[in-house]
N, C-alpha and C positions, 0 to 999 in steps of 0.2 A: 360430481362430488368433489369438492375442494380440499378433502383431507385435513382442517387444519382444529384446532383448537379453539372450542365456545368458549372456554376459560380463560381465554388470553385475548388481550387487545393489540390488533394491526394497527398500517398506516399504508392506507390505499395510496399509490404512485401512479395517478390518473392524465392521461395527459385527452381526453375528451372523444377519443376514436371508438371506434366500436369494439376492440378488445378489452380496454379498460374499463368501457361501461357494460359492459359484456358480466367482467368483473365483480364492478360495483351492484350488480342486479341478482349474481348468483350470494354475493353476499347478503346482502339486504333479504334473499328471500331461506338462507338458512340462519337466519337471525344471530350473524357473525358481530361481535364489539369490533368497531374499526373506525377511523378517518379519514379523509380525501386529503390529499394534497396535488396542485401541479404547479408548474413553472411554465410562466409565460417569458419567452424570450424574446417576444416581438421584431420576431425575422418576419414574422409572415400579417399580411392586412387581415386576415382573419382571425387572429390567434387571440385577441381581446374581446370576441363576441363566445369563443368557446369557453372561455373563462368564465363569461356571464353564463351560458348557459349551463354550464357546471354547476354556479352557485345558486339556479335555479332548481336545479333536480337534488343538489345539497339538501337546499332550503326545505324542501317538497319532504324528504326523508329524513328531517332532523340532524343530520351528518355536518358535522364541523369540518371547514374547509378550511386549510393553510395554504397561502396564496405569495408566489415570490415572482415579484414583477422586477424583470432585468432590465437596469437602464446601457448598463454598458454597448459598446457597440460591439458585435463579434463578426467578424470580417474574416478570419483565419482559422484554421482547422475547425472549424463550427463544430464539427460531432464531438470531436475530443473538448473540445471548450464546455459544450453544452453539459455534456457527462460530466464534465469536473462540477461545474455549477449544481446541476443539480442533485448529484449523490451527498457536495455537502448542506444542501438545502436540506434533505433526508436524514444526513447523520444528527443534524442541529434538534431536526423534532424528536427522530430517535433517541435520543439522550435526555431531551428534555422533556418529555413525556412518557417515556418508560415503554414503550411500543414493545411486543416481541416478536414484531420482523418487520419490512418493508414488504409490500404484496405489489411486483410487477406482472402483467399481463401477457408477456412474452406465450406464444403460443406453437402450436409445431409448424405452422409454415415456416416461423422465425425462426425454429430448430433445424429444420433441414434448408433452409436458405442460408444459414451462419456457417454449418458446415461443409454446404459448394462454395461458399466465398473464402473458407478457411483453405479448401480446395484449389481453390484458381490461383490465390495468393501464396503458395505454399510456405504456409504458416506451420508454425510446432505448434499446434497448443498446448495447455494444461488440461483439456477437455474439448472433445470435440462435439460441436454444434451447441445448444445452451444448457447449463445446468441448472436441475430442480431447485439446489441451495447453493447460494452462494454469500460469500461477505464483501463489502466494499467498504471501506474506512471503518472501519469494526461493526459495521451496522451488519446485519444476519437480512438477507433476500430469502426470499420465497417466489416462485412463479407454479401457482396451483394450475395454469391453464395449458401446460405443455403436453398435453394430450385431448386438447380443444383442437380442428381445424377451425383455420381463420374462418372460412365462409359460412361455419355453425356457429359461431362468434357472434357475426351479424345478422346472423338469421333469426337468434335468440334476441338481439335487440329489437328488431324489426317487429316480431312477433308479439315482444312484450313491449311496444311503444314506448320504447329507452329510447331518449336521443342521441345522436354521437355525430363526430364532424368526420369527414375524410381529409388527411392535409394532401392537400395538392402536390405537393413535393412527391409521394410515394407514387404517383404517377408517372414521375418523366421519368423515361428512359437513360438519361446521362449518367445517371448512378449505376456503378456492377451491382450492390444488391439486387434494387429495382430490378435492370434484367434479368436477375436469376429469378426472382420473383415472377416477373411478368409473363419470360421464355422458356422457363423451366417447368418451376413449382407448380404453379396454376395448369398446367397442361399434362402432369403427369395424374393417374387412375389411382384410387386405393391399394392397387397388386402393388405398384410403381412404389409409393409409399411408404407401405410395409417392408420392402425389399432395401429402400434406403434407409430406414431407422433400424433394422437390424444389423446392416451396413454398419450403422454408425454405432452400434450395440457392441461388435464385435469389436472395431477398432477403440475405442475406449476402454474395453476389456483388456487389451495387447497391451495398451499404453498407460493403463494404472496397474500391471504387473511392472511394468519398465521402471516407473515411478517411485516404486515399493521396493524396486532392488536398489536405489538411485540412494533412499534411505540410511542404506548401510556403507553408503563411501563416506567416508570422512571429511575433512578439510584440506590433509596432506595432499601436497601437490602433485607428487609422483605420482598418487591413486587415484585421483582427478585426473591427470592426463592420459593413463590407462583406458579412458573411456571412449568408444567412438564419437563422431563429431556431431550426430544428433544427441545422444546420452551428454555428451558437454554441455552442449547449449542448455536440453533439460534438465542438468541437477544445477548450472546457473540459477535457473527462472526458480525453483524449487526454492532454493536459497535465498532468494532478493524477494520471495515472499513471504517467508519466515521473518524476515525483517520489518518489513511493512511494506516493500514497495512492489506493487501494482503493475508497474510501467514495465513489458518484460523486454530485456534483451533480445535481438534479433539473431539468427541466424549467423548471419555475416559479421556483427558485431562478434559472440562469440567464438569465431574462428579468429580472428584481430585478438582476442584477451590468449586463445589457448597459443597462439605463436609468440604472444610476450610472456605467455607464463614456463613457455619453453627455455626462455634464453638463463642464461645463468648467474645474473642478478639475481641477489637474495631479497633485494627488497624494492619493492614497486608499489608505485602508486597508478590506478586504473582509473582514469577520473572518465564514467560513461556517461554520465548526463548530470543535471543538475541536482538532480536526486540522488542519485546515490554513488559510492565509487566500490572499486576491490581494490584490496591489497597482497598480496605476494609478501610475509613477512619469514623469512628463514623459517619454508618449510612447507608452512602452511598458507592458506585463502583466504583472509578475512571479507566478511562482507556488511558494507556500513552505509547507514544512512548518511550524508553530505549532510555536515556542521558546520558553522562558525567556524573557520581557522585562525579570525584575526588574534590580536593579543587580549592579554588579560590582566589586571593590576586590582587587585585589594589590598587596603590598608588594613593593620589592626593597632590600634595607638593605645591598647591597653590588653592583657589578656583577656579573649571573652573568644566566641564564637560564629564561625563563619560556615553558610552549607549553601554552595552556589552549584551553578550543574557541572564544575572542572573538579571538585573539592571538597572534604568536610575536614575541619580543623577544629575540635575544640580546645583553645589553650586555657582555662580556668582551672584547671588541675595542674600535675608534673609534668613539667616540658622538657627535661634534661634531656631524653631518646632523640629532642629536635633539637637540641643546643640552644633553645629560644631562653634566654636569660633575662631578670628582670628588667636590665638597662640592654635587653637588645632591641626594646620600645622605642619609635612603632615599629613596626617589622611589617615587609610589604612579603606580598606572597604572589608571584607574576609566573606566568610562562617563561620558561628557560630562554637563552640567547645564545647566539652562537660564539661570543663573544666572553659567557660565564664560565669562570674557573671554579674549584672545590678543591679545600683543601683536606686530603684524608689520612689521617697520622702524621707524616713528617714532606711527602711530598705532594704538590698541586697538578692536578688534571682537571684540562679542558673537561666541559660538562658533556660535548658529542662526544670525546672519546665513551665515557660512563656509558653513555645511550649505544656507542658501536657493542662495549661488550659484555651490556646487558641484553645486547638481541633487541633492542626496539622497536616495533614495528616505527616507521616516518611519519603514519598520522598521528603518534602520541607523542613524538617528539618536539612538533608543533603545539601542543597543549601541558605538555608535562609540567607540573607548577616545583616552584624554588622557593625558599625562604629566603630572605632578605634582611638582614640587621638594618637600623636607624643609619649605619658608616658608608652603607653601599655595596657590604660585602655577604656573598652565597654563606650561609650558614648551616642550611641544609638541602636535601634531596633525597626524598623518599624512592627507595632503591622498587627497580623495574621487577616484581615477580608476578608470573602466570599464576599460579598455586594458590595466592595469597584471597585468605577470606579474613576479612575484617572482624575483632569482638567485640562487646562491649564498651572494652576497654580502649578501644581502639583509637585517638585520639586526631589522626593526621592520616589520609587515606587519597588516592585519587580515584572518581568515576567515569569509566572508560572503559567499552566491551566487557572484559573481568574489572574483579574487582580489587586492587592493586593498593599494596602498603605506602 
């Protein structure tokens, strides 16, 4: 029994083995709304005959098949390549067809094999072995078959004359899954089984209590490095997925952030991979996706309105709060410089002093925008507040983490 919803429409994530068609057969025969998709990446001499024969048993059942033929070459980290490719193959249907979830075939071999490999590697996870629901790039997963073994998978194909391919690959031995698969999984009895899914029943339990405390630390840094060195790492990952990013922190990586978040710089930049970085800004942790730092320059050669992703200005109303005057046209509106002074009341300060004792965090200081008269000269600078929520009325604002006058 699949669990899922006769009122809602899937998107079957077939890749042509006997678990997916496994799948595809238990849907088809509780008369589920759904559609096939797989991704041929053309590693393999056989992977364009399983694709025809997909869209023969498609064809056979009325089932619309989306079909994403990879030309690129992938030579390097193949799995992580292959998964990026095809989850956003998935998010593009999902979005575009209104699907309400992805249906992968993941089953419990795959469950207790992910988590001896989670094992060997000694991985933190966010979950151990596979979860029933999951999201990738906002798309909502489903795996109805985790409480399928694999060899009743194929036994259900077999029986009901379902085609399916075996890929050759899941064969050899050079792979640690494969081995765990091969030397392990397959050779353990139902007792063996049971004993390890409760295993892994109990440890998940442990670790979504930890989780749940993890919830309640803050950003502050003090209270963050209160934490031992697996709770570090995890309310990391916890955080960098609140974000959007997927790609979690290592171990070892965060032991490297908690000994620079130790030292007594107030402000740092943590740049961990291309994705995304931390910050250490007086106090607190920020955690952000990696932007654009380059510059920035907009014109306005009359008053009117600009809403770009650093900024929303609209000057067709009262400008006086900006000192934008009608002969201050055009007036450019750029990223600060290290170089730009302000003058406020009667004497002029450097614009990093402002940013030193408005507490700036450094990635906004790189983004922070200026007003600029027709003459050359800073005219304005919309002052750094945490607190600040924009009105209505709000005319001149910058967008960046909060949401700042």
């Amino acid at each position: 029994m699949l669990n899922l919803d006769r009122n809602k429409k899937y998107l079957l994530a077939c890749s042509y083995g006997p678990d997916s068609m496994a799948l595809f057969f238990l849907l088809l025969k509780d008369n589920y709304d759904f559609d096939v998709a797989i991704v041929n990446y053309n590693l393999r001499q056989e992977s364009t005959a399983e694709v025809n024969g997909l869209k023969v048993f498609c064809d056979k059942h009325h089932k619309p098949l989306f079909v994403l033929e990879v030309k690129e070459t992938i030579s390097r980290n193949v799995e992580a390549k292959c998964r990026e490719i095809r989850y956003k193959f998935f998010s593009d249907l999902y979005k575009k067809n209104h699907y309400e979830a992805v249906l992968v075939a993941h089953n419990e071999d795959d469950h207790l094999e992910t988590y001896l490999l989670q094992k060997k590697r000694k991985n933190l996870p966010l979950f151990y072995g596979i979860n029933d629901k999951t999201s990738v790039k906002g798309v909502p997963i489903l795996r109805p078959l985790l409480h399928y073994k694999k060899r009743d998978l194929q036994k259900l194909c077999d029986d009901n004359k379902v085609p399916y391919a075996i890929d050759s690959t899941n064969l050899e031995i050079t792979f640690e899954r494969n081995k765990i698969r091969h030397n392990i999984i397959a050779k353990m009895n139902d007792e063996d089984r049971a004993k390890l899914l409760e295993q892994i029943d109990i440890e998940n339990t442990i670790l979504f209590n930890m989780l749940d405390n993890l919830k309640t630390i803050d950003q502050n840094v003090d209270n963050i490095l209160k934490l031992n060195d697996i709770e570090f790492c995890y309310f990391l990952n916890t955080k960098l997925q609140e974000i959007g990013c997927f790609k979690p922190i290592t171990y070892k990586q965060s032991l490297e952030v908690r000994k620079i978040l130790e030292s007594k710089k107030a402000n740092i930049i943590l740049n961990i991979n291309k994705d995304f970085y931390l910050e250490k800004a007086y106090g607190k942790l920020l955690f952000k996706l990696s932007k654009n730092l380059d510059g920035f320059v907009y014109i306005m050669d009359k008053p009117s309105i600009i809403d770009c992703e650093y900024f929303y200005a609209d000057f067709t109303g009262d400008t006086k709060k900006r000192n934008v005057a009608f002969d201050s046209y055009p007036i450019t509106i750029r990223n600060a410089k290290p170089s730009d002074t302000y003058k406020i009341k009667n004497y002029t300060v450097k614009v990093n002093r402002l940013f030193i004792d408005w507490k700036m965090p450094l990635s906004l200081r790189k983004r922070w925008p200026v007003i600029v008269d027709k003459n050359g000269k800073v005219i304005y600078i919309p002052r750094f507040r945490k607190d600040f929520i924009p009105e209505n009325t709000t005319n001149f604002y910058v967008k960046e983490c909060f949401t700042f006058q």
